[in-house]
FIDREN-291470 format. One record per residue: x, y, z of N, C-alpha, C in turn; residue in three letters. Coordinates in steps of 0.02 Angstrom, whole numbers, padded with zeros to 5 digits, always signed. Layout:
! residues N
XYZXYZXYZALA/...
END
This chain:
! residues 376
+00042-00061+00000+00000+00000+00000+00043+00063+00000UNK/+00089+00060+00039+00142+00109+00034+00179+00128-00027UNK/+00191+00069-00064+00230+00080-00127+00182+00106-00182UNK/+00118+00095-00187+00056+00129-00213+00059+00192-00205UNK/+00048+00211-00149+00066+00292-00137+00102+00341-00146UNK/+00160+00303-00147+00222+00319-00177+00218+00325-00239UNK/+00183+00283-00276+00177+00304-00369+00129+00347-00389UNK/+00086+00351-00354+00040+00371-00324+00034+00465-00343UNK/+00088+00478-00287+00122+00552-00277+00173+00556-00348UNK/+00211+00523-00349+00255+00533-00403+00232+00548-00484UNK/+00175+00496-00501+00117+00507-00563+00088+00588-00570UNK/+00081+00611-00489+00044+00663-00490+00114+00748-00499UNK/+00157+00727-00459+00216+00759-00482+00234+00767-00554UNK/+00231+00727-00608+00233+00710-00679+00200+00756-00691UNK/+00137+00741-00689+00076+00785-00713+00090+00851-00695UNK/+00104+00854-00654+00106+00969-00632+00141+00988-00673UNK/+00207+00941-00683+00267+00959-00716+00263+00971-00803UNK/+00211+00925-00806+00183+00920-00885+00140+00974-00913UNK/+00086+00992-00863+00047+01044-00854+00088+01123-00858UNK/+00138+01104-00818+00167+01187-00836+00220+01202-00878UNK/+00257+01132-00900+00290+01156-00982+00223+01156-01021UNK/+00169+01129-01019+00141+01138-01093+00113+01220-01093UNK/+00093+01230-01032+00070+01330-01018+00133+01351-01039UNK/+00179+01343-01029+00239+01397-01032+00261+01379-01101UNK/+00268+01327-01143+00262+01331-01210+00194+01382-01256UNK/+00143+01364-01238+00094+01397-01255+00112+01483-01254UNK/+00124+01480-01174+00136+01578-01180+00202+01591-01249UNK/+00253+01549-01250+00307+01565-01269+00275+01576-01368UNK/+00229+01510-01389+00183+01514-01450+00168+01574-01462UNK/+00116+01603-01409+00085+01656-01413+00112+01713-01422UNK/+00173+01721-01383+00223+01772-01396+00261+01806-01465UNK/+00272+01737-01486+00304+01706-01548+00262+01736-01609UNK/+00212+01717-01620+00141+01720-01650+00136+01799-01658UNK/+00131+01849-01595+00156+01910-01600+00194+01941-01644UNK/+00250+01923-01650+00322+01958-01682+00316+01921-01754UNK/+00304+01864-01769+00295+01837-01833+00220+01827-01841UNK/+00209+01864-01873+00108+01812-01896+00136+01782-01962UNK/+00169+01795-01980+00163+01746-02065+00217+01714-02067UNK/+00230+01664-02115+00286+01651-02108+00314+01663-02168UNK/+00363+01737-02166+00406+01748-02188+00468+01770-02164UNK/+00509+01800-02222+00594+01777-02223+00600+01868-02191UNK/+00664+01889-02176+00683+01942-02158+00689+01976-02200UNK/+00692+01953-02297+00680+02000-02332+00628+02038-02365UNK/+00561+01995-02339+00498+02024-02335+00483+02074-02295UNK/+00536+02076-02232+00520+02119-02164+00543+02179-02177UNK/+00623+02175-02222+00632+02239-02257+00598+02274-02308UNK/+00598+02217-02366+00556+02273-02411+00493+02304-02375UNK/+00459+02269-02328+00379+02306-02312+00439+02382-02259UNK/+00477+02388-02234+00520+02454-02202+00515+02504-02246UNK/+00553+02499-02302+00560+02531-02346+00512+02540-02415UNK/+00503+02491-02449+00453+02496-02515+00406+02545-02511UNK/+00374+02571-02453+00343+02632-02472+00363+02693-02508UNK/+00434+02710-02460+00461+02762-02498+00500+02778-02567UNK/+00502+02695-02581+00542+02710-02647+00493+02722-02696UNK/+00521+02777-02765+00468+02807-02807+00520+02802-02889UNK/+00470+02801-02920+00503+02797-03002+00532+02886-03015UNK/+00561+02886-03046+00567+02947-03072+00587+02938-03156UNK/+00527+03015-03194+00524+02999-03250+00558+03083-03274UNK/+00594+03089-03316+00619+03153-03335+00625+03154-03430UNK/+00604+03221-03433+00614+03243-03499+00636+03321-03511UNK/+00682+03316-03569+00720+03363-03571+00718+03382-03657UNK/+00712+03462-03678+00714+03466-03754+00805+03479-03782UNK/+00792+03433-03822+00851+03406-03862+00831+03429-03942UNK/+00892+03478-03958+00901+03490-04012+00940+03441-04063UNK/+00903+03443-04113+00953+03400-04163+00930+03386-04247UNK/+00973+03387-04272+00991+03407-04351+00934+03335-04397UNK/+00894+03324-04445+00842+03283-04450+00903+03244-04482UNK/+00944+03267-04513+01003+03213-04528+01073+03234-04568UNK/+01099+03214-04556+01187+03237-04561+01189+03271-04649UNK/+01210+03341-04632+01220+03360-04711+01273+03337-04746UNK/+01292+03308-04731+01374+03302-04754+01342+03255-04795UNK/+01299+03203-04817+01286+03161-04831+01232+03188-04889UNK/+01203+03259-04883+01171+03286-04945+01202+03284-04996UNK/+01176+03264-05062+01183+03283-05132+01195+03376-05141UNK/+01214+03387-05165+01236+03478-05194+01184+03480-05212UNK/+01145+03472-05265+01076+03467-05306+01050+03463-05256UNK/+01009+03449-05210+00994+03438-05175+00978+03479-05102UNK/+01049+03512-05093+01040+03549-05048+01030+03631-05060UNK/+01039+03632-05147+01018+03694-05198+00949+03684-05178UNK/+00917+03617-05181+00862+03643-05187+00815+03642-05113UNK/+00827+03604-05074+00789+03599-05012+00833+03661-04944UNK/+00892+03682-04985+00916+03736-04924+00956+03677-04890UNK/+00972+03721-04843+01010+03688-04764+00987+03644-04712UNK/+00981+03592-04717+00947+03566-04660+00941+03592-04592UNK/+00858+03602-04559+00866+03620-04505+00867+03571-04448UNK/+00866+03629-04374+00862+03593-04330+00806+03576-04299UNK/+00785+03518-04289+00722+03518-04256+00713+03488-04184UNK/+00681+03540-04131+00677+03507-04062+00640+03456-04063UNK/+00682+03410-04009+00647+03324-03988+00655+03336-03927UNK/+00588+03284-03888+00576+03285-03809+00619+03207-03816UNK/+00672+03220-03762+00722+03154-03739+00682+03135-03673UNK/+00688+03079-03667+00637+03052-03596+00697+03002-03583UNK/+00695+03000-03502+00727+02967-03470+00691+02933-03403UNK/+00726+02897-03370+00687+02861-03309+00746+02838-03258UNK/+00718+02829-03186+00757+02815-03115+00736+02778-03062UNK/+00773+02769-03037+00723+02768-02958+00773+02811-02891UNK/+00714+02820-02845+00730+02872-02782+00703+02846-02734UNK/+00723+02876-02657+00677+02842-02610+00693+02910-02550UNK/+00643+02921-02553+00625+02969-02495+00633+02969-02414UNK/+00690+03021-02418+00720+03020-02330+00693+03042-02284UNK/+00632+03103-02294+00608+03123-02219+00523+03143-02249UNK/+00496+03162-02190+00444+03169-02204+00417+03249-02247UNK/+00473+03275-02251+00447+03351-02343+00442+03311-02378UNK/+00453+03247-02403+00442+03237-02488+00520+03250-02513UNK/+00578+03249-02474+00626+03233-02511+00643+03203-02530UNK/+00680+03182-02596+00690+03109-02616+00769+03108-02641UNK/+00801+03044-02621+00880+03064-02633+00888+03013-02721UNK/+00921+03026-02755+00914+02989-02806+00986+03018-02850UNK/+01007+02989-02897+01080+03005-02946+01067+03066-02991UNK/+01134+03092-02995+01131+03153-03023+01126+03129-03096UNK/+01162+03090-03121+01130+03074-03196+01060+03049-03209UNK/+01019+03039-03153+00958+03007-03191+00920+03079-03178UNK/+00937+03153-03136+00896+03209-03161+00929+03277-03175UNK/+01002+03235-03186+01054+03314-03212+01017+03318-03288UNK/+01025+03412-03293+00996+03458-03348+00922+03418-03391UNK/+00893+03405-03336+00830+03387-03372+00757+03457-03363UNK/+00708+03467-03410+00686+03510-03404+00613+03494-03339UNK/+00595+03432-03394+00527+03423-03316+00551+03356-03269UNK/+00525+03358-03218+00529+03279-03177+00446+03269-03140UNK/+00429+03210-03153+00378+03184-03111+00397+03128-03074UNK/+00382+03114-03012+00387+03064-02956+00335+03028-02963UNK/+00340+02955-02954+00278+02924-02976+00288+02887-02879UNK/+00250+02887-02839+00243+02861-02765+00222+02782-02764UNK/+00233+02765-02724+00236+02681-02709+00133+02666-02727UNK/+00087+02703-02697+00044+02681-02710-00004+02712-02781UNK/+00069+02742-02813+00028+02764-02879+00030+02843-02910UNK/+00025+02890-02851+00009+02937-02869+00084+02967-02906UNK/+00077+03019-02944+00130+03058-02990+00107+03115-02952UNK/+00169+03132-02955+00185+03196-02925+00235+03251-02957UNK/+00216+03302-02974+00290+03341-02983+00327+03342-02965UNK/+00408+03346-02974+00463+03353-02966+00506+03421-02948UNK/+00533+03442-02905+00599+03498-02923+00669+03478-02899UNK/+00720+03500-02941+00785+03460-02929+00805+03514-02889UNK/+00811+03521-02822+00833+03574-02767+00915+03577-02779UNK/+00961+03518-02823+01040+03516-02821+01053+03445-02836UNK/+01107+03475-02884+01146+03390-02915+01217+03420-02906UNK/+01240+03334-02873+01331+03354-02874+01358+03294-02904UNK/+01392+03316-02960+01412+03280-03020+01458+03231-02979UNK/+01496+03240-02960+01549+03229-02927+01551+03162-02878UNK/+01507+03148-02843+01472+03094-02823+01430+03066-02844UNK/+01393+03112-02902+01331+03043-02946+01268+03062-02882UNK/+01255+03112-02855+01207+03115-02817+01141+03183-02804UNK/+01087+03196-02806+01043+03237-02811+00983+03214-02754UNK/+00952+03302-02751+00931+03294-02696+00834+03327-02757UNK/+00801+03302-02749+00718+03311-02799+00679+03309-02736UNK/+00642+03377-02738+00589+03407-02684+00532+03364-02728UNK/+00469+03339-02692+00401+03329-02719+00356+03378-02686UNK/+00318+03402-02753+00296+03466-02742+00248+03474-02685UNK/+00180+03430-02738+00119+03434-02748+00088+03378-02689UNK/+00089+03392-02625+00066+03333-02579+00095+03346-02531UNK/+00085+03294-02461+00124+03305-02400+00143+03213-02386UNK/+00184+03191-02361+00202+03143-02361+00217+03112-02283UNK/+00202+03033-02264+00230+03021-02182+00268+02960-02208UNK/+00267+02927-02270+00318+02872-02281+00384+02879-02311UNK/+00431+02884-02293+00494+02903-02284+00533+02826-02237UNK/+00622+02818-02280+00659+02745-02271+00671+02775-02218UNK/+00701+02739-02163+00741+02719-02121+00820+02720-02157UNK/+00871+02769-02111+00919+02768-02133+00962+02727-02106UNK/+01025+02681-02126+01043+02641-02074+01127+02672-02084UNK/+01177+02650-02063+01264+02674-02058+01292+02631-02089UNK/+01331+02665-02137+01356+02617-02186+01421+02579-02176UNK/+01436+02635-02125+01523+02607-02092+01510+02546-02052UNK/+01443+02523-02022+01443+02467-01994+01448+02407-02037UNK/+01422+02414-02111+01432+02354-02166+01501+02323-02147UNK/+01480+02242-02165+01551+02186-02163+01540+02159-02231UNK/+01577+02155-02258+01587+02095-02337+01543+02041-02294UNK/+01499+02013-02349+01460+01973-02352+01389+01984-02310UNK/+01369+02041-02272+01316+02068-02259+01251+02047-02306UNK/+01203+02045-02294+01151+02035-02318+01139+02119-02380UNK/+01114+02107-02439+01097+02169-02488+01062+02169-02514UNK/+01014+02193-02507+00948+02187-02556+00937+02274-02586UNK/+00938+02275-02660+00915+02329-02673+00844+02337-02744UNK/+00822+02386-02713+00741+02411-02737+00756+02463-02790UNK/+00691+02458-02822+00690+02486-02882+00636+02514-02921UNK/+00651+02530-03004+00602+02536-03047+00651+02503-03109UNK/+00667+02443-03102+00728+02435-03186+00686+02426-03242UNK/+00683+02453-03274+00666+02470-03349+00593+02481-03362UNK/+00573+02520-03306+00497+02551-03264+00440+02492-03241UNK/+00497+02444-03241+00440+02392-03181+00452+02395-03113UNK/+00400+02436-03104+00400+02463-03022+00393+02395-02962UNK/+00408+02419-02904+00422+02375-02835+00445+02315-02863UNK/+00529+02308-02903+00558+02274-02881+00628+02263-02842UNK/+00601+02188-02847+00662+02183-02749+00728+02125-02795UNK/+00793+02144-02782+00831+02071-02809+00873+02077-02729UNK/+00905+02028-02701+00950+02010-02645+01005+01993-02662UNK/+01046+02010-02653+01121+01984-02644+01171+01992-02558UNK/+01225+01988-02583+01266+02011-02513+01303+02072-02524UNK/+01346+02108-02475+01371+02157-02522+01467+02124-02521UNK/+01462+02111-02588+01530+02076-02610+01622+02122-02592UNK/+01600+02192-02579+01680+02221-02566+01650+02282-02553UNK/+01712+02327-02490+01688+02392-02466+01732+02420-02501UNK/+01719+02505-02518+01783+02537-02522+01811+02548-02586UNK/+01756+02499-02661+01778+02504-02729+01776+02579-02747UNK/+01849+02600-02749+01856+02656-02784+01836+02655-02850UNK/+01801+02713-02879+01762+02709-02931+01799+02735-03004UNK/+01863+02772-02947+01914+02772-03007+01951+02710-03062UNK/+01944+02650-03038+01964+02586-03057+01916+02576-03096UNK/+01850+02598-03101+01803+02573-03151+01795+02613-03207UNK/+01852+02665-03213+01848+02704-03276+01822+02773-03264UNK/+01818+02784-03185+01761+02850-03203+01808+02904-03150UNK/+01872+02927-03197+01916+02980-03136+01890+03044-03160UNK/+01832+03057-03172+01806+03135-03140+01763+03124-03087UNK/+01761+03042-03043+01715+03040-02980+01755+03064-02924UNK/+01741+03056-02866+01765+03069-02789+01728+03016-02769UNK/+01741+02930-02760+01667+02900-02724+01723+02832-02707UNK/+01707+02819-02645+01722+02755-02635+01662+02690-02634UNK/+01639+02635-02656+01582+02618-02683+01556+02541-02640UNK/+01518+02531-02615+01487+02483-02593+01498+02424-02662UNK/+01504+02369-02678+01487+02333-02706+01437+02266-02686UNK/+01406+02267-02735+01351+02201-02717+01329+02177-02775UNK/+01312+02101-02753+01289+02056-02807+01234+02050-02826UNK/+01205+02094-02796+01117+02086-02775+01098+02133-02870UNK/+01080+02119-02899+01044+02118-02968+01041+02212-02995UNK/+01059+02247-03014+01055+02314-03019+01050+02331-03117UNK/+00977+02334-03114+00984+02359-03182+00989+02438-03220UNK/+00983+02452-03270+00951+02515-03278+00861+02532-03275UNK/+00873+02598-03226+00815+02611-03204+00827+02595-03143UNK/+00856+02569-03117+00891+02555-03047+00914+02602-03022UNK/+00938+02651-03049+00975+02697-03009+00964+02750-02996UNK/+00972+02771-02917+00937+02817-02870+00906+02783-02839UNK/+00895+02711-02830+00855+02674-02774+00883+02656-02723UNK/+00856+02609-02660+00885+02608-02642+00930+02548-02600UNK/+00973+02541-02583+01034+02468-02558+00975+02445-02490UNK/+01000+02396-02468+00941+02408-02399+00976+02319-02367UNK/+00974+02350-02293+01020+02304-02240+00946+02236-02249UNK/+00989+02211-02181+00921+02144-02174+00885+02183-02111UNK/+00903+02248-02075+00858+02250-02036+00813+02297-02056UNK/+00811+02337-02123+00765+02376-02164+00804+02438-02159UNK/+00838+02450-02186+00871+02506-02159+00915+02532-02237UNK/+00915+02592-02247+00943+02609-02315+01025+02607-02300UNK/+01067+02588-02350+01123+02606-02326+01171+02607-02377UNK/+01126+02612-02432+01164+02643-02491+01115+02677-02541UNK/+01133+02695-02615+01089+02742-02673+01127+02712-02718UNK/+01097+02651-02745+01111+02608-02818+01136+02666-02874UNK/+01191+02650-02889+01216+02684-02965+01241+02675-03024UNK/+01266+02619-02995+01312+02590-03086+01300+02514-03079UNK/+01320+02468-03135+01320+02398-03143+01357+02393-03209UNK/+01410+02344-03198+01460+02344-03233+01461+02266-03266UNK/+01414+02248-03310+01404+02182-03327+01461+02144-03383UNK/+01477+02065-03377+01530+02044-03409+01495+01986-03438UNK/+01537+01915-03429+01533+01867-03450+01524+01834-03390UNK/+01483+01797-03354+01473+01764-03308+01425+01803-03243UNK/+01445+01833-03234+01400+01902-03212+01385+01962-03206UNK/+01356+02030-03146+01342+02074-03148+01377+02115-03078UNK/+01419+02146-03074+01417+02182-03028+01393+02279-03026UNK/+01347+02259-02964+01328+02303-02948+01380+02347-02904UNK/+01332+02418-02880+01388+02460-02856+01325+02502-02821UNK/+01343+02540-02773+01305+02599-02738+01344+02621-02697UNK/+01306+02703-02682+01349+02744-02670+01335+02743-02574UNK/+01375+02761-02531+01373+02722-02469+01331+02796-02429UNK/+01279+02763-02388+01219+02823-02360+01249+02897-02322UNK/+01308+02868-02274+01346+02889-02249+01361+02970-02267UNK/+01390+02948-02340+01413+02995-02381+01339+03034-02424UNK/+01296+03008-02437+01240+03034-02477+01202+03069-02421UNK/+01204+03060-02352+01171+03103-02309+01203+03192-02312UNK/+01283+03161-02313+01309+03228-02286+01293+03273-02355UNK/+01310+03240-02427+01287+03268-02473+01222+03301-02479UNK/+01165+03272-02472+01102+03290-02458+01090+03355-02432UNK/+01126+03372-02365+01128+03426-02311+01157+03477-02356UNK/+01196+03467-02401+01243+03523-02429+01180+03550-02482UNK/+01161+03496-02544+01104+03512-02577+01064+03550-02557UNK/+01038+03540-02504+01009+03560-02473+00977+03647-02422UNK/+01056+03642-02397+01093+03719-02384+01097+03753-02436UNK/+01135+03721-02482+01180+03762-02512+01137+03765-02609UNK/+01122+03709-02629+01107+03692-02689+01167+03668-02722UNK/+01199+03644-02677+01270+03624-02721+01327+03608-02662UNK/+01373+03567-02721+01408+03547-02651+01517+03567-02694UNK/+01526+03617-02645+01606+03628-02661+01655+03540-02645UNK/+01699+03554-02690+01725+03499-02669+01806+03522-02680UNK/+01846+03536-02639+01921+03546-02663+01955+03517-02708UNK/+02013+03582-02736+02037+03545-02797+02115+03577-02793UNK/+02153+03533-02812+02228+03568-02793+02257+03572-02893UNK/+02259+03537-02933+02261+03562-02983+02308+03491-03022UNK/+02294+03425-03001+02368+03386-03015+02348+03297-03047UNK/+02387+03282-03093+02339+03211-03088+02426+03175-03067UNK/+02373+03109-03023+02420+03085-02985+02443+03001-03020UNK/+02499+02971-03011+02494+02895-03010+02538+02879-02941UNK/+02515+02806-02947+02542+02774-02874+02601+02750-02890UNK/+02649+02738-02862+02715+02729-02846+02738+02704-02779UNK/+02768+02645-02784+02805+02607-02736+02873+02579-02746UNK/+02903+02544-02708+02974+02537-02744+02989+02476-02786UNK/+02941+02436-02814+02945+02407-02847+02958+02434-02919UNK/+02893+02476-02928+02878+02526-02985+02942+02571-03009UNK/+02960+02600-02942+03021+02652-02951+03104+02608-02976UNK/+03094+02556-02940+03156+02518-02961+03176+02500-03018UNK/+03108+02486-03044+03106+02443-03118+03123+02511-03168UNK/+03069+02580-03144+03098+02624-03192+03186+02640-03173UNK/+03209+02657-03114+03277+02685-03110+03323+02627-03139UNK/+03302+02557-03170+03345+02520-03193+03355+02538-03265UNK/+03295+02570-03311+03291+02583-03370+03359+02619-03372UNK/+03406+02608-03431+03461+02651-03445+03422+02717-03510UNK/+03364+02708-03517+03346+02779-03550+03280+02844-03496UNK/+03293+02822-03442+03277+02851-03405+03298+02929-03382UNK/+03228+02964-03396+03267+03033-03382+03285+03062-03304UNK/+03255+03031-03269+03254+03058-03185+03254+02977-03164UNK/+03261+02983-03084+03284+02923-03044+03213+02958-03003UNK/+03185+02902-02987+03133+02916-02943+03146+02862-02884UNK/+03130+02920-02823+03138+02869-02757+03093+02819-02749UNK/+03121+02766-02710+03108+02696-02716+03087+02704-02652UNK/+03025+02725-02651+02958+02709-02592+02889+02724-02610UNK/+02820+02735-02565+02767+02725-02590+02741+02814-02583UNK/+02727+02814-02627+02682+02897-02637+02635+02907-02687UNK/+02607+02957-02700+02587+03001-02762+02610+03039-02800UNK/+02640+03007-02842+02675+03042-02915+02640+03106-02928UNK/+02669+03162-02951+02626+03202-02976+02672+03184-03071UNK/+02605+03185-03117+02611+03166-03178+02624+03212-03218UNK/+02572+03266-03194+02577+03324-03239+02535+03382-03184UNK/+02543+03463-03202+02520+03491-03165+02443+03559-03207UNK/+02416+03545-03178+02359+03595-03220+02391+03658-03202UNK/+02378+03714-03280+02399+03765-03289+02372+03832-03240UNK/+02390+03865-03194+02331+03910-03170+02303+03878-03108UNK/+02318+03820-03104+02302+03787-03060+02312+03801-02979UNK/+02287+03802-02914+02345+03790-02856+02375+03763-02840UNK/+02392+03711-02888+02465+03673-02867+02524+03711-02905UNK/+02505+03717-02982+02547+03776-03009+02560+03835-02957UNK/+02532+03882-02931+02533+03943-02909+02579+03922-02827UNK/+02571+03849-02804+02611+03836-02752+02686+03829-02760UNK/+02698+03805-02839+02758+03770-02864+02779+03691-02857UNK/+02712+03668-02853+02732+03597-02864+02754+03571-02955UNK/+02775+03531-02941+02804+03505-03001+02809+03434-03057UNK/+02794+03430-03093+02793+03335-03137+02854+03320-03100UNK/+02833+03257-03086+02899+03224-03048+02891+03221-02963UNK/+02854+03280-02930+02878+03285-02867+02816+03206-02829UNK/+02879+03196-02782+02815+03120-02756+02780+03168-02695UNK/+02726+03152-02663+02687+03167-02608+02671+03133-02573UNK/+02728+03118-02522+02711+03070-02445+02684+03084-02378UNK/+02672+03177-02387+02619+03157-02339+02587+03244-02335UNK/+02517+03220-02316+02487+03277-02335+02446+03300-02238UNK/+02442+03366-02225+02426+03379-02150+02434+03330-02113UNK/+02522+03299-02108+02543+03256-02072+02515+03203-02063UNK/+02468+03179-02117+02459+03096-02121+02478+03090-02191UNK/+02514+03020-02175+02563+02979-02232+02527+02948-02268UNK/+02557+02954-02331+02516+02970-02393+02541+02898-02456UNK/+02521+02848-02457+02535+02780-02501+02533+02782-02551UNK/+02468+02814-02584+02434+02794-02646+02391+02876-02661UNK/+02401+02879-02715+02335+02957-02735+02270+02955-02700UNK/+02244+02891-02682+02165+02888-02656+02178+02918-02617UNK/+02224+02913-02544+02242+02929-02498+02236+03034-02481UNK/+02276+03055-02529+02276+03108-02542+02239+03137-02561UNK/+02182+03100-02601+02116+03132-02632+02091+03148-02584UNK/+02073+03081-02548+02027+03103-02486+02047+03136-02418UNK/+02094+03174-02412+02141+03221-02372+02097+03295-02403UNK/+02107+03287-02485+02107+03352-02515+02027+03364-02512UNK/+01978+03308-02505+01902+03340-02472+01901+03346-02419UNK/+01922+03319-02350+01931+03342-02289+01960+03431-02300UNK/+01999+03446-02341+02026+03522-02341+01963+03555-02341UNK/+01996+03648-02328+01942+03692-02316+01963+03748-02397UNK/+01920+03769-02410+01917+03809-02466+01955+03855-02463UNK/+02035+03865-02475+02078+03934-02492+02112+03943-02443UNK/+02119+03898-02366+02129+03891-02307+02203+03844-02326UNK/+02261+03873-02308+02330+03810-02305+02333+03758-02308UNK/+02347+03724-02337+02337+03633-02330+02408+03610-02352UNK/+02448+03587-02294+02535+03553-02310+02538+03514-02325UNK/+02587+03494-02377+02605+03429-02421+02673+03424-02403UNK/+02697+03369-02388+02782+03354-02382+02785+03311-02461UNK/+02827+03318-02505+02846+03327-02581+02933+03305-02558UNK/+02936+03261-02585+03001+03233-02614+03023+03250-02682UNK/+03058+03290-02673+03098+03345-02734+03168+03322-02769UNK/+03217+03294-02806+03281+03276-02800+03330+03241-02761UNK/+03255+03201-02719+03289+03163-02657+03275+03213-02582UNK/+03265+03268-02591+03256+03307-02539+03181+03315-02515UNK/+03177+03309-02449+03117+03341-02442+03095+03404-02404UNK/+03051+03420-02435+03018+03483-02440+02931+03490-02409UNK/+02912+03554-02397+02863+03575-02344+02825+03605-02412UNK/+02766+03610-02443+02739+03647-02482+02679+03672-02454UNK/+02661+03728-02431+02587+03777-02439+02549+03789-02491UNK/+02499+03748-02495+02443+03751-02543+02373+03782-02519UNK/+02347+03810-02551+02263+03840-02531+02229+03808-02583UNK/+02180+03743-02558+02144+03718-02610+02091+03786-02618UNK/+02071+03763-02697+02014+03815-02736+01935+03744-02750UNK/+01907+03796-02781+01822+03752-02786+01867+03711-02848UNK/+01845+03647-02875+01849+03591-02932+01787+03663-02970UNK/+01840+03668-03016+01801+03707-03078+01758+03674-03113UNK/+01721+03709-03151+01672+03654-03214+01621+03629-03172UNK/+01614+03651-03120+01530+03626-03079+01443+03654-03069UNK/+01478+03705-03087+01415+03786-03087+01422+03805-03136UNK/
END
């Protein structure tokens, strides 16, 4: 009878025990059930963050042009019909943008609304809207387009781009070739692609890369983390044989731009007057071995200066073809990127020191960067 009781109590111990994992599973369900109702992936969770604010953008601009090349007229011909004229054509173009705060600003690439005459914004649930381009800065590939006609509360989430790691989650949004709300995913494949390597040295941009799908009509949209968060402005795609790499420009940098647009309608960017190549002592060795060599160049890492613009402030400082540049406001200087981005940290007309290796000697140079001409 005793040992009965004993199983007795113990059966009933089971049971409480059973009774309150299955409640405390249940609450934990219920909880659960909360934060997920559907079952989807985290890239559903982003696009619904953002996809509101991203918007098409459609632009047209009047383009003059000749109905067809005279050179190619008959004499007879042009006795008798005259000179060919010119006749205006409406050029149409297309983008995408995605809207940062709640005015209706929208951040989007300076080529998809540089020198265009009209712009309309087309909004996530349809409506078109007028356009005004408040500032484009060539220079980064970036513009800042007011929407007129409306008041707006859907606006991205901005996220920090300096927190990106290679292989991060990337998904970027769009309008490619005006099929609106689409989404492709990738990772983002390399930080830091200077955009000078891709052919384009009238930029200033160091470039997000990602694998995630970027067509035309893509650009001005926007990059976007896995926790919904913008953290780049899609711009180029550089397609080959096997695949596509994408590129965008990093938020970081398109915010501070924005603010300038913004202020200012434009954004200064320093310019010292010089085009540079890189040089290390590999490079230098191989040339100082040439026996038709006109100068001996020191055998370490700098910025060559190649040649010097005329009128320039590097001219007016006395820098020179030939002189290397190892270090600029006392940080040491490897490669031209290095120096570039020294020379936008500078202040407009304000001293900026270069240490210049001259004949083996080195030297202290005072420069006052000026505005990069050809922008206004």
């Amino acid at each position: 009878m005793k040992i009965f009781k004993i199983k007795l109590v113990n059966l009933f111990q089971i049971f409480i025990i059973f009774c309150f994992c299955f409640v405390n599973f249940s609450q934990k369900s219920a909880i659960l059930a909360l934060t997920i109702p559907e079952n989807h992936n985290f890239v559903s969770y982003a696009v619904k963050n953002v996809s509101p604010a991203v918007v098409k953008i459609d632009t047209e601009r009047l383009v003059e042009r000749q109905q067809f090349d005279p050179t190619l007229l008959d004499p007879l011909l042009r006795d008798l019909l005259g000179d060919p004229g010119i006749t205006p054509e409406r050029e149409r173009g297309q983008g995408s943008g995605v809207i940062i705060n709640e005015n209706g600003l929208v951040l989007t690439n300076a080529h998809v609304v540089e020198r265009v005459d009209n712009v309309s914004v087309t909004l996530a649930n349809g409506t078109i809207c007028d356009g005004q381009v408040l500032g484009t800065d060539v220079v980064t590939d970036l513009a800042l387009v007011k929407i007129e006609d409306s008041t707006y509360s859907d606006f991205a989430p901005l996220g920090n781009s300096e927190d990106l790691e290679v292989g991060d989650w990337a998904i970027a949004l769009g309008t490619p070739y005006g099929l609106e709300k689409t989404v492709t995913l990738g990772i983002v494949s390399s930080l830091h692609r200077d955009i000078n390597s891709l052919g384009f040295s009238d930029k200033r941009l160091d470039l997000i890369q990602t694998d995630a799908a970027i067509n035309p009509g893509n650009s001005g949209g926007p990059l976007v983390n896995s926790n919904g968060e913008v953290i780049g402005i899609n711009t180029l795609v550089r397609s080959g044989p096997g695949a596509g790499l994408g590129f965008a420009i990093p938020i970081n940098l398109a915010k501070n731009v924005s603010d300038q647009l913004l202020k200012n309608g434009e954004v200064i960017h320093p310019y010292l007057g010089v085009q540079l190549i890189s040089l290390n002592p590999k490079i230098a060795k191989e040339h100082n071995q040439d026996p038709n060599a006109l100068v001996q160049l020191p055998e370490r890492n700098g910025a060559l200066i190649q040649s010097v613009i005329p009128n320039s402030p590097a001219e007016k400082a006395g820098l020179k073809r030939g002189d290397l540049v190892i270090a600029a406001e006392n940080i040491s200087i490897k490669e031209p990127k290095a120096l570039l981005d020294e020379v936008e940290k500078a202040q407009i007309g304000k001293v900026f020191l270069l240490n210049v290796l001259r004949d083996n000697k080195e030297i202290e140079i005072n420069i006052k960067p000026e505005p990069l001409p050809g922008l206004t």
